[in-house]
ZAFI-214407 format. One record per residue: z, x, y of N, C-alpha, C in turn. Coordinates in steps of 0.2 Angstrom, whole numbers, plus 2048, in hexadecimal, padded with zeros to 3 digits. Atoms other than C-alpha are relative to their C-alpha. Example, Ala and Ser with C-alpha at 12.3 -4.5 7.8 and 13.67 -1.06 7.14 Angstrom:
<nodes>
8008047FA82783E7EA800804806/7FF7FC7FA8248447FB8037FC805/
</nodes>
This chain:
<nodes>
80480480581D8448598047FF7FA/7FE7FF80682783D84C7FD7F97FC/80280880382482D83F8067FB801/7FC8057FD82B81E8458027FC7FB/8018068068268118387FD8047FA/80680180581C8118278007FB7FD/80280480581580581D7FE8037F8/8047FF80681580880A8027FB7F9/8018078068107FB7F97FC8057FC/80480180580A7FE7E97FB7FB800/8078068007F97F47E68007FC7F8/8018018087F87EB7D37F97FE7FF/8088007FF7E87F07CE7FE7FA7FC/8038068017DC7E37CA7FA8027FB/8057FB8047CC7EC7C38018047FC/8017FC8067D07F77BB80A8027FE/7F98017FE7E47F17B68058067FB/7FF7FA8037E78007AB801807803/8017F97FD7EF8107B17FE8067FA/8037FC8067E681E7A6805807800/7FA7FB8007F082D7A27FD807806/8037FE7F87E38367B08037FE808/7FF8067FB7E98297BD808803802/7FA8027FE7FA82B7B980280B802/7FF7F87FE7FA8417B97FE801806/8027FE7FC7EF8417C88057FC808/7FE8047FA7FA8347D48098017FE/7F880380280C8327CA8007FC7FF/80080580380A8217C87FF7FC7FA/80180180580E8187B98007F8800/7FF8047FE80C8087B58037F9801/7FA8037FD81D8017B68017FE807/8018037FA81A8047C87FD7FB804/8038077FF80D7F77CB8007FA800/7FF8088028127E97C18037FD807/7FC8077FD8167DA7CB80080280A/8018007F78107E37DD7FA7FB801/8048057FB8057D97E97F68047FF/8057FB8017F57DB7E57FA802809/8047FC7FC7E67E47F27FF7FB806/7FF8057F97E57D47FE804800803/7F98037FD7F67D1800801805803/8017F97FB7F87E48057FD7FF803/8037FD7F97EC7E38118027FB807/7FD8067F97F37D381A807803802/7F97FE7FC8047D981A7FF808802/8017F97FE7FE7EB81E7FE7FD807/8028037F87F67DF82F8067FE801/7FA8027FF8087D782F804805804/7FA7F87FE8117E98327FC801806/8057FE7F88037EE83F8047FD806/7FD8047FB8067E0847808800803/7F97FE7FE8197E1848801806802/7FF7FA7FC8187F284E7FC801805/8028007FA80E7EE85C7FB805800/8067F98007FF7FE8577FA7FB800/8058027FF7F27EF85A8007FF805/8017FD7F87F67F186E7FE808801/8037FA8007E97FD873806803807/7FB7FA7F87F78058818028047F9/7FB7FC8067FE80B86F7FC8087FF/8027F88017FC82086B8048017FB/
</nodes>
């Protein structure tokens, strides 16, 4: 059992676009690292893009 793939993105937030000094001690996250990522849609299509290309939406998948 080991990790084959992973998917990982930064989200740029929307709501609330301000990282608070709580936000950034509690995660590590500063806000240098979000500018100019994709925001929470786009993560989630291309999080279904990777799915798909890995084939884990064939239920024979374990």
């Amino acid at each position: 059992m080991e990790t084959e793939s992973t998917f990982h993105t930064y989200v740029q937030p929307v709501v609330h676009p301000q990282c608070t000094p709580f936000c950034t001690e509690l995660t590590g996250i500063i806000r240098a690292m979000v500018d100019g990522q994709p925001s929470l849609q786009q993560v989630l299509e291309r999080g279904d893009e990777w799915t798909a290309r890995k084939g884990l939406f064939d239920p024979n998948v374990r």
